[in-house]
N, C-alpha and C positions, 0 to 999 in steps of 0.2 A: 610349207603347207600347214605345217601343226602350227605354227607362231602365227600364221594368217585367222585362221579357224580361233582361238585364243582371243584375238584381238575382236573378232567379229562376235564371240559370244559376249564380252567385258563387255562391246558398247550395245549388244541388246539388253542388259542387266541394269547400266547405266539410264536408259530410256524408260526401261522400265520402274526404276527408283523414282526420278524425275516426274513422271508422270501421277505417281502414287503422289509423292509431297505436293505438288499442286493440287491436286485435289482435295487433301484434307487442308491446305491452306486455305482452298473456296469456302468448305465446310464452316470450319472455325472464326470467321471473317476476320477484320483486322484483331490488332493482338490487344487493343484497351476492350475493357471489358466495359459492355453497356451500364450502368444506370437501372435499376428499376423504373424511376419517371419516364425514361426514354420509353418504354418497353409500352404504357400504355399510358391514356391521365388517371389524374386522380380521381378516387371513388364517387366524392362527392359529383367532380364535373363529371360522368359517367351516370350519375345518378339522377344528377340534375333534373334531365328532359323528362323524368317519369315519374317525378315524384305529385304532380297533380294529380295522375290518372293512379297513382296508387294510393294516397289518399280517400277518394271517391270510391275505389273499388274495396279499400277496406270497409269503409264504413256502409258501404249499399253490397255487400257479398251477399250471396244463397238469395236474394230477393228479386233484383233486377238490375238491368245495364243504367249507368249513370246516363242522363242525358245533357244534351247540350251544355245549358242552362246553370246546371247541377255544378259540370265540370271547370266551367268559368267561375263560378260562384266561388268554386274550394281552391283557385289558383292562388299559390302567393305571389306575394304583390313585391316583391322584394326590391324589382328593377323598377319599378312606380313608387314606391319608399325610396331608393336614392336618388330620382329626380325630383320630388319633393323635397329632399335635404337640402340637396343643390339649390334649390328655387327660394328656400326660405331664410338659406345660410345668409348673405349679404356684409357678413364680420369677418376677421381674422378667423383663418383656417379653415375655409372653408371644401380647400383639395383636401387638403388633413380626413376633414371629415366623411368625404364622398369615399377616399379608400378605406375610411373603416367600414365602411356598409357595406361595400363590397368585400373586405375580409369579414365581415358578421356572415355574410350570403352564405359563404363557402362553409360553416360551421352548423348553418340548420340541419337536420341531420330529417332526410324522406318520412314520411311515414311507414313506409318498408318494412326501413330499418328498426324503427322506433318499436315497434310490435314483433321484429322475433327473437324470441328467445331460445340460449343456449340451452344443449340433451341433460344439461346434471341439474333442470330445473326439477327438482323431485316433488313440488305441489303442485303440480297439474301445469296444463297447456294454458298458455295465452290468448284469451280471446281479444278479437281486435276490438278498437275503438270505437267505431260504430255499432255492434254487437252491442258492449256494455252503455253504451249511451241510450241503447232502445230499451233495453232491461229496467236502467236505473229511472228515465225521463218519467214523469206525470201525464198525464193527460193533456196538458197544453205543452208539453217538451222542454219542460223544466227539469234539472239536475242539481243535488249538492252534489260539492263537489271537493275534498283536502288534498293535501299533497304530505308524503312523507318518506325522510331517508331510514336509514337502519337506525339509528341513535334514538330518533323520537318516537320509532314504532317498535322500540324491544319491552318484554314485558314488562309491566310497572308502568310503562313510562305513558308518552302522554296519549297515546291511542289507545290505551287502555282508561285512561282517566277521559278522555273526550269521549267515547262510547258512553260511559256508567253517565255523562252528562245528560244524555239522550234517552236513557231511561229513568231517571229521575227528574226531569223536567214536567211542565204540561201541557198537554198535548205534544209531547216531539216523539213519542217511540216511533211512531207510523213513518217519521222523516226519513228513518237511519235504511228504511228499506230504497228511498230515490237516490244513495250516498254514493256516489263514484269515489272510491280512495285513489290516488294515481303514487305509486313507489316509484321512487327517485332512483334506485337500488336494487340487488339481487334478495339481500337479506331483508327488507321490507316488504317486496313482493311477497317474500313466502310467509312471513310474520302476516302479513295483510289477508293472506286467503284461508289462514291460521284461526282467522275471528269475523272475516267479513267476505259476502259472498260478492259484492263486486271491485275488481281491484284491475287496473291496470299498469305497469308496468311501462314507464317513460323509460326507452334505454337509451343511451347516448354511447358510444363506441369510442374506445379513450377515457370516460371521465368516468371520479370515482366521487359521487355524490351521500357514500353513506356514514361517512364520518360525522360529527358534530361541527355544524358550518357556523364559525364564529361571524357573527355581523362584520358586512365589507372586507370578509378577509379569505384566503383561497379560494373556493372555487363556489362561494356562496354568491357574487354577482351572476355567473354565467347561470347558476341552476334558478336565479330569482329572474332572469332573462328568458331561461328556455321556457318557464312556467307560464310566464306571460304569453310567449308564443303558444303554447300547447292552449291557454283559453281560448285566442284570437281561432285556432283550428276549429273550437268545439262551436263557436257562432257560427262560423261558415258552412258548417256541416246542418246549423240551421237549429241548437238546440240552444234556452236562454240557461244560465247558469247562478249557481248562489257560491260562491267559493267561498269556506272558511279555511283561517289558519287551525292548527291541530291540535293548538295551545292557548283553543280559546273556547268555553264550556257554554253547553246551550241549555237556556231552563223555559225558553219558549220561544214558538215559530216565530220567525221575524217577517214572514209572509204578509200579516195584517196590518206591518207598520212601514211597510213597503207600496208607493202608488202603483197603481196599476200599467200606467205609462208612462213612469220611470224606465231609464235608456240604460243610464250608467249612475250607480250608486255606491258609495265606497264612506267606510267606517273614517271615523277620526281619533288620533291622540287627542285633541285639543278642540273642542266645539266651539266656535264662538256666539252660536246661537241663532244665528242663518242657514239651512241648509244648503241655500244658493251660493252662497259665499266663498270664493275662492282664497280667503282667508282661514277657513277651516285647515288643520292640519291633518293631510292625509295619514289613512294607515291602510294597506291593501290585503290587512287581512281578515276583513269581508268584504266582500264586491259583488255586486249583482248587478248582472249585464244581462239584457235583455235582447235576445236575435232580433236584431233588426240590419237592414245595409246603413244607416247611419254609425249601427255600436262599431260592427266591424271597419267603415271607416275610419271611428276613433280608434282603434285597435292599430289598422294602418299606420297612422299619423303619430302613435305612442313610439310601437316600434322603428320609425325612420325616424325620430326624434333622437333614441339612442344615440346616432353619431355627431349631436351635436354636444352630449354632454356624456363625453369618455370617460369608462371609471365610475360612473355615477347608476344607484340602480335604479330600479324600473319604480320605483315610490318618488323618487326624488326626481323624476321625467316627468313624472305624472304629475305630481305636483309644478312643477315652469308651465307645464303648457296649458296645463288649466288655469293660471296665474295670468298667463301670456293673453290669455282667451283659445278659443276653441275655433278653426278658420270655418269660417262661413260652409264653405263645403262640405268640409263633413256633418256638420246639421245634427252630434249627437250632444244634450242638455247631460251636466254632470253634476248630481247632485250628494250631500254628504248625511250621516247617521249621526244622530245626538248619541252624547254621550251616557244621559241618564235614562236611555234603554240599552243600547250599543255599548257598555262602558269596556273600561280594562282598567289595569292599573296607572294609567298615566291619570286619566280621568275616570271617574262612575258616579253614576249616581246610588243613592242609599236605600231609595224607596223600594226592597223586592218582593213589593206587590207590581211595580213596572219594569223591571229589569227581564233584559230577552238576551242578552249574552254577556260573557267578561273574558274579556282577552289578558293572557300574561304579557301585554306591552309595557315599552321603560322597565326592561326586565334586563338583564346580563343574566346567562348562567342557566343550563339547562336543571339542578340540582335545586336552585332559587324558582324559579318559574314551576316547578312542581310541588315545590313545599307551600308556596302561596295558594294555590288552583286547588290542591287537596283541603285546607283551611275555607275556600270560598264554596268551594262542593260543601263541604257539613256544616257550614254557614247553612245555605240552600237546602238540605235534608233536613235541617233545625226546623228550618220556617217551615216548609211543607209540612212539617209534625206536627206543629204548635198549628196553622191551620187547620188540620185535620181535625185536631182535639177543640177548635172554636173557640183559641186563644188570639186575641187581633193583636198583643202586644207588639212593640214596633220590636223588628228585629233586623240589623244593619250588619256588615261584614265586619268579621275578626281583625283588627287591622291596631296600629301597626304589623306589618309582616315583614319580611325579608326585601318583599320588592313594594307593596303593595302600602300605601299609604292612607 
């Protein structure tokens, strides 16, 4: 009876073991361990479907609901950029190319994301993109507008020398108040709010854009790419734009040597003395794009041009396809800036009774591009003195320089 009893308790203990292990086996499921990608997609695809509608609600916040119109207007175009690739490719590699646009897709990064910033940001809150576009625009919804990382925005360096430009020009102080700065960077951002009251903040998640971007090398394509992108945003949002590079000093508006129904206008290394001329050699760092749905077409058709020339940046796109011609469709005229108002160091002109900007181009070296730019500033403070005093003597830039010839 005891050996019965015995045996009859072992096998309800046994059942009850049994029972237990199965069920933390359900729990646990099988014994490989998931994957993170398993678990959900990736951010971007995730992010994908809402980055129009975040866009639009950035830029139209505290005012009103975006409408229709508004919403289609600020779509990107990305999967109409690679059927265009597609359609125009007709040479060797042309699948090559259609998967790189669709690996470009996966790397534009929402609007969202682009506008928040992390809690140890200790100079203030981020205002979004359409905020400072309303702040900075004129009266017809015109914007300057630079770009810079930590390296060219620490003291000394050229945002400090690009400001002092803007007040010792003529007629430009009034400019610096319509000036959208856009920080590539953490430590530019706050450098930026440091000296100037409108600053935005391009974040990109992953990338570290504040070092010293040597031409075509690290991560100076992607950031000369994203930039691109970020103006193509600013027309669709419906505002025109004057972009300068940060390293190039203003001693008068370029406004009055600019036509009125001009589309798309971009500075040169090399004038040939045609503005029409697709022989001109581009330089993209000054460009004035005027909101229209043609500019933004060209804007489309720049960027889905990308994957046909991989590696290559966005000057040297711009350059084939205005080369190439401009297709019919897009309908935007591309015209270019002389050099003897427009100059820099590749080209200038000498007469600065007409000079309206000089860029440190055909430059190497951010150490050389400042020692020249400071030499063409008290160039430029000379002559305004000697002006002032009712000296007409001719007076030409300090040259030989280091870059500047």
């Amino acid at each position: 009876m005891k050996s019965a009893t015995s045996l009859l308790l072992g096998a309800a203990l046994a059942t009850v073991f049994f029972l237990l292990y199965t069920s933390v086996c359900r729990d646990l499921g099988p014994g490989q361990p998931r994957s993170p990608s398993s678990l959900s997609p990736p951010r971007w695809a995730q992010e994908q479907g809402t980055a129009v509608a975040s866009k639009v609600v950035n830029a139209e916040r505290g005012t009103r609901r975006p409408t229709k119109q508004e919403v289609e207007r600020a779509a990107p175009r990305e999967e109409k950029q690679t059927n265009e690739a597609a359609a125009r490719g007709g040479g060797d590699g042309d699948g090559a190319a259609g998967q790189h646009q669709q690996n470009q897709q996966k790397i534009v990064m929402p609007t969202s994301q682009q506008v928040r910033v992390p809690p140890d940001t200790s100079s203030g809150h981020q205002d979004d993109l359409g905020e400072l576009l309303r702040r900075a625009a004129t009266a017809d919804r015109t914007v300057l507008m630079t770009a810079i990382n930590e390296a060219w925005a620490a003291p000394g360096s050229f945002l400090d020398l690009f400001l002092e430009s803007f007040r010792h020009g003529e007629g430009t102080a009034q400019l610096v108040r319509h000036l959208l700065v856009v920080a590539m960077d953490g430590g530019a951002f706050q450098r930026c709010r440091a000296v100037h009251p409108l600053c935005y903040w391009f974040r990109v998640d992953g990338m570290d854009f504040g070092a010293e971007q040597t031409y075509m090398k690290g991560d100076y394509l992607e950031m000369m790419w994203r930039r691109n992108r970020l103006q193509q945003t600013i027309l669709e949002l419906g505002y025109t734009f004057l972009f300068t590079d940060v390293d190039i000093l203003w001693f008068r508006s370029p406004f009055p040597h600019i036509s009125p129904d001009a589309q798309v206008v971009m500075s040169s290394d090399f004038f040939v003395g045609d503005p029409d001329s697709p022989g001109n050699y581009p330089n993209g760092g000054l460009l004035y794009v005027r909101a229209t749905a043609s500019s933004v077409r060209f804007y489309q058709h720049w960027q889905a041009s990308r994957a046909r020339f991989p590696g290559k940046h966005e000057q040297f796109v711009f350059d084939r396809i205005v080369k190439e011609g401009v297709p019919p469709h897009v309908g935007a005229r591309v015209r270019f800036l002389d050099t003897a108002r427009f100059g820099g160091f590749c080209q200038h002109g000498d007469d600065l009774g007409r000079v309206v900007t000089m860029h440190a181009n055909c430059c190497v070296g951010l150490r050389n591009k400042l020692f020249d730019l400071r030499n063409v500033l008290d160039d430029w403070k000379a002559y305004r003195a000697r002006v002032a005093a009712g000296d007409t003597a001719r007076l030409s830039w300090r040259v030989p320089g280091r870059c500047i010839h």
